[in-house]
N, C-alpha and C positions, 0 to 999 in steps of 0.2 A: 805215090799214087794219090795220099790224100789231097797233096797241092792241084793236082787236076779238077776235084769234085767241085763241083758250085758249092758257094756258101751260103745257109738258110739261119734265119729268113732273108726275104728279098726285098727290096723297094718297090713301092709302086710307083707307078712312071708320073712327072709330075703334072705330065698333059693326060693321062686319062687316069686323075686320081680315085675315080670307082670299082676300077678294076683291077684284076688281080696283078704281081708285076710280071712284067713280059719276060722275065728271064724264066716263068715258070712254063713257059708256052715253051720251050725247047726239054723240058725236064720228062722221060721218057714216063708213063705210065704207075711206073715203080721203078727208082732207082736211088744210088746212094748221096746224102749231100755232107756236109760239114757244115757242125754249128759249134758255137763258142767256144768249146772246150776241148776242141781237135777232134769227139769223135765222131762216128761218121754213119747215121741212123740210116734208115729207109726212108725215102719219100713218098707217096702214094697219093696221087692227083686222079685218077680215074675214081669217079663216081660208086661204080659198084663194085669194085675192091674197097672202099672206105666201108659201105655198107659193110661188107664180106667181114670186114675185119671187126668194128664195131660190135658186131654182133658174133664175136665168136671171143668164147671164152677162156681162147688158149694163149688170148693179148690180154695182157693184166695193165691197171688202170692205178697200180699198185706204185707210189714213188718212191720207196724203198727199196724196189729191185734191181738187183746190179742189171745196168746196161738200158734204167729208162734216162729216153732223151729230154732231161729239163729246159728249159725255157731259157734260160739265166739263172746265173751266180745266185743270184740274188731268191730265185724261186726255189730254188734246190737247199737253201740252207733255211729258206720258211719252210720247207715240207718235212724237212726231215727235225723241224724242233717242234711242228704241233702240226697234226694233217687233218684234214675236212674227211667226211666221206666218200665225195669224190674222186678222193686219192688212195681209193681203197678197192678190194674186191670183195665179194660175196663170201659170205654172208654177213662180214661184219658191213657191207655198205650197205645191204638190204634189210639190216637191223637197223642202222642208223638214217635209213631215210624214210623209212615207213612211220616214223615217229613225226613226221613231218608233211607226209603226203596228205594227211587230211585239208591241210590248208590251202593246199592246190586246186582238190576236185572242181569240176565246171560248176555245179550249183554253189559252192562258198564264193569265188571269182565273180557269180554271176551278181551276186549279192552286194558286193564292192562297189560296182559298175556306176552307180548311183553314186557316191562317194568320188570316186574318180572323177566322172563327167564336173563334179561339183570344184572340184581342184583345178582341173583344168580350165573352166570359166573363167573361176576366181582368179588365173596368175593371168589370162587373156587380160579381163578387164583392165587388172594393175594395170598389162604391161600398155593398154591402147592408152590410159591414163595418164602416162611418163613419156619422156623424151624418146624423139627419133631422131638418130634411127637408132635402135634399140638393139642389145646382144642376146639372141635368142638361146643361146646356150644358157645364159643366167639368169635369164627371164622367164623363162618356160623350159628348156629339155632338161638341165636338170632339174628343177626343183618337183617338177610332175611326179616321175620315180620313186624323188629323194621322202617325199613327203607320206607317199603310199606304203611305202616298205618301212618307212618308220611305222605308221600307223599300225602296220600290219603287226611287226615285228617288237613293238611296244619299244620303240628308241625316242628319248626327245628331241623333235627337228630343230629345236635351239640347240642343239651343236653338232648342225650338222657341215660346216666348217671344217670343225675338227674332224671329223671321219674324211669328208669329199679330200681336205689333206692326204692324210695317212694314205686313202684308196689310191689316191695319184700317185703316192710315193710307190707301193706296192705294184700297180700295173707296169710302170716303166719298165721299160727291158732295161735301159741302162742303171738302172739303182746300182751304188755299191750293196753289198751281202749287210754291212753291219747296220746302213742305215734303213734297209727294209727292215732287217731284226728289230731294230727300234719302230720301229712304224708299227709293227703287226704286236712288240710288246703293249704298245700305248694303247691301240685296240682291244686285244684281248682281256686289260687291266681294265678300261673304260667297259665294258659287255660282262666281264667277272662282278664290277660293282651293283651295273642294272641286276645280273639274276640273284645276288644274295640279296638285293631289298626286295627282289617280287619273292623271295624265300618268305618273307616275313610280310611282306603285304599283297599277297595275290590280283593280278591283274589278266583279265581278257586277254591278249593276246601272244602273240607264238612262243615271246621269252618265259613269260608269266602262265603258259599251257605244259612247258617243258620244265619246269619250275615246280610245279605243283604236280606233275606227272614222273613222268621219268627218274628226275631228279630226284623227287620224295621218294620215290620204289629204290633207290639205289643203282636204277638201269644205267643212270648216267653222272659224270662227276660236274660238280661245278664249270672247271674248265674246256670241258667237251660242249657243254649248252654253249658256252662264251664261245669256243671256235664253232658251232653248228650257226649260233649268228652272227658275226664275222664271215663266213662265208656266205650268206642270205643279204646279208644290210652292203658289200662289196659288188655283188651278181647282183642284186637287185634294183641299184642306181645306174650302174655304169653303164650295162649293157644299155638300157633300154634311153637312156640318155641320151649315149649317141646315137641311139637308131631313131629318135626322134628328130636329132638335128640335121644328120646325115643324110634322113631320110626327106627331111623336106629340102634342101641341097639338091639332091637328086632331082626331088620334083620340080623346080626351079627352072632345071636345067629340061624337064621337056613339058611344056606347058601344055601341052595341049594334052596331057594326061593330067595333069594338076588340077585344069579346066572341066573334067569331069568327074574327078573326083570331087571335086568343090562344090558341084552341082548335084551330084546323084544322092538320091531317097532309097539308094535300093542296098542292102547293109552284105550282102552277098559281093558287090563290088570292093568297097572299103578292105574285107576281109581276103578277097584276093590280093587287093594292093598291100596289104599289109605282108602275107605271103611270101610276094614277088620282090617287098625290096626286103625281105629277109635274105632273101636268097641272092639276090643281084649286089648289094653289102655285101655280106661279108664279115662286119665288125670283129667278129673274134678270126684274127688274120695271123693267127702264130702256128695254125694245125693243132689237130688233137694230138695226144702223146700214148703212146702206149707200148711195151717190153712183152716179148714175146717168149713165152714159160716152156715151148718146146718147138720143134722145126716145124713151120709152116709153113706152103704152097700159097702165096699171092700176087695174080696176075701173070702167071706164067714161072715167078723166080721165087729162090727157097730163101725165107726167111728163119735162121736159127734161132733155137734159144737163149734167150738173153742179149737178142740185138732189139736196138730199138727202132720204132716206125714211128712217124709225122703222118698224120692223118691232112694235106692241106686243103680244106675243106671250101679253100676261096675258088679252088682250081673246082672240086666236085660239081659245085654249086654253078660252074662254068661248063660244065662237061657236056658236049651237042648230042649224045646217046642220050641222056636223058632229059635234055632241055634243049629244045632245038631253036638253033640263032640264041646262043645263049646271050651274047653280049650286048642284046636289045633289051632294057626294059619295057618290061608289057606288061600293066596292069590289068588284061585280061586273060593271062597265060595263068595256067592253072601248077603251081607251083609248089603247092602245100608239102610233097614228098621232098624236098629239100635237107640237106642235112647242117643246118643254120643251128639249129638244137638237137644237135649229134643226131646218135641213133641208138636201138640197144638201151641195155637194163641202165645206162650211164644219160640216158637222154635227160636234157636241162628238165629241171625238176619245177621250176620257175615257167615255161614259157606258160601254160593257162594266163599266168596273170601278165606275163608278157604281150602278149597278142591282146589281151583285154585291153589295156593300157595304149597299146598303138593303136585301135580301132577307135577309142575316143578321139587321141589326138588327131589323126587322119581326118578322121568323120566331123571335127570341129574347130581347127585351126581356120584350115583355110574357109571355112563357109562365115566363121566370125570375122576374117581380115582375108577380103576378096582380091584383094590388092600390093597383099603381100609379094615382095621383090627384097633382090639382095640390095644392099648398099654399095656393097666394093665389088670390087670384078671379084670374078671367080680364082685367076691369078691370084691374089692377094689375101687369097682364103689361107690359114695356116693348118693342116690336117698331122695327125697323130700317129705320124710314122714309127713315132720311138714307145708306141704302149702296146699291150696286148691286146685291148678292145680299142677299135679304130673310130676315125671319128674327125671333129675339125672339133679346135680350141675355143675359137668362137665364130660368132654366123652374126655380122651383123645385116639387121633385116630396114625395111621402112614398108609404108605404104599409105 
């Protein structure tokens, strides 16, 4: 029976590398697929079964439970040697994230914003400075993130190298198991270092707050701050990264939305478009995961206890019941209910600053470099089929 099931994940096609792969367009509502390890979870592409289930707390988020569907070899023996709270359920995650939500609300974010715009200039400048045509991926999409979340997070961007390493070894699906173990040890040992010296020399920000907080209470152990940023200085690059590179990729490819983005004074638009290519990406293209703690009804069929479900969020985010002509981007479609940044008590904890960060770069890339164009065809783009967060390896640009 198993040999019948499609196998997840899927490719995406390499002529419409934006979208989801078309073998997921035959994948019934809710139904079963095989992945890596022979067995054989739930898929769930309709929109409001993803919501349904996100938000219900009888799917644990939990990766210690027999029958949740991991990612890869490689992410299943990182979870089960040191887990984030994300990989957790209430209340231990609701303890462990409230310790951290101060640094999200919209007025700290808003405060940043200044800071950001100033980052973003400064790598424009560089980059109009230097040779064309120029790799926009190392010239601006990552170091924007890289730089911010250091800041945030009190990491030194002089070695951020060594991290942007490790985080590529860690997102790959194909890692062998022992060399992500080593990946995520060299991390953990590097972020154990930072919080015993902010033990001893207290510093402003999030490691040096959780350091002098938590950590002095006893709330938290050394190692727990070091995986709480480790998981913060990973999500915090990567994603936004490539939604920066990907996303002006996209625009590229319809210019004559590029064209008004480039031109508009009105910030209500930008923040739509930022929205709409949340949702029209995709980047995190592996589905949510979650193990089902007792029999549940979704979308018609019964989900048992302890089997697991694939939330595939590229397909939701596709779904014409709730985004109609989804396969168009439309930077005036009002897109914001999207489930880009899940949903439920699990939703990204990160996007505030996410969305701040893309509105800069939106709102000022292309109004600095009006003339921004690819250099290679689009063929010859190489995109990130083999990681969790999606994306192209580089974007070289000119203008």
């Amino acid at each position: 029976m198993t040999e019948a099931l499609p196998a997840f994940p899927m490719a995406r096609a390499a002529t419409t590398p934006f979208d989801p792969p078309p073998q997921l367009r035959d994948v019934d509502r809710i139904g079963r697929v095989q992945i890596w390890n022979g067995s054989t979870p739930w898929l769930v592409t309709s929109y409001k079964d993803q919501r349904a289930v996100l938000a219900d707390p009888r799917f644990s988020a939990d990766t210690l439970k027999d029958g949740y569907p991991y990612q890869s070899e490689s992410i299943l023996v990182r979870r089960r040697s040191a887990r984030s709270f994300i990989a957790m359920d209430d209340p231990d995650h609701a303890r462990l994230r409230k310790m951290l939500t101060g640094n999200f609300v919209i007025k700290r974010i808003n405060a940043l914003r200044p800071r950001v715009q100033q980052i973003v200039d400064e790598l424009i400048d560089t980059m109009l400075a230097g040779p064309m045509p120029a790799d926009l991926v190392t010239a601006f999409g990552l170091p924007v993130p890289s730089l911010v979340i250091c800041e945030l997070l009190g990491v030194p961007y002089a070695d951020h190298e060594f991290f942007q390493a490790c985080s590529s070894v860690l997102i790959a699906r194909d890692t062998p198991a022992d060399e992500a173990l080593a990946a995520n040890a060299k991390l953990v040992a590097y972020l154990t270092d930072l919080v015993e010296a902010k033990q001893k020399s207290p510093t402003d920000d999030m490691l040096g707050q959780l350091a002098a907080g938590p950590l002095a209470k006893g709330e938290l152990t050394v190692e727990e701050v070091a995986n709480m940023g480790l998981l913060m200085l990973i999500a915090g690059h990567e994603t936004t990264a490539n939604m920066i590179s990907l996303g002006t990729l996209a625009l590229l490819q319809h210019p004559d939305q590029l064209a008004e983005l480039r031109d508009t004074d009105d910030p209500g638009l930008v923040a739509g478009a930022v929205e709409e290519l949340l949702r029209y990406l995709n980047i995190v293209h592996s589905g949510r995961r979650r193990v089902a703690t007792e029999d549940v009804e979704v979308g018609g069929r019964l989900v048992r206890a302890g089997e697991g479900i694939i939330l595939a969020n590229d397909m939701g985010n596709r779904d014409a019941d709730a985004f109609p002509d989804p396969d168009r981007l439309d930077i005036h479609r009002e897109a914001r209910h999207h489930v880009a940044f899940g949903y439920g008590v699990h939703q990204c904890l990160g996007q505030p600053l996410a969305r701040m960060e893309l509105n800069v770069v939106y709102s000022t890339l292309y109004r600095r470099i009006p003339t921004l164009r690819l250099a290679i065809p689009l063929e010859d783009i190489a995109f990130k089929h083999n990681m969790v967060v999606y994306g192209v390896y580089s974007l070289p640009v000119a203008w």
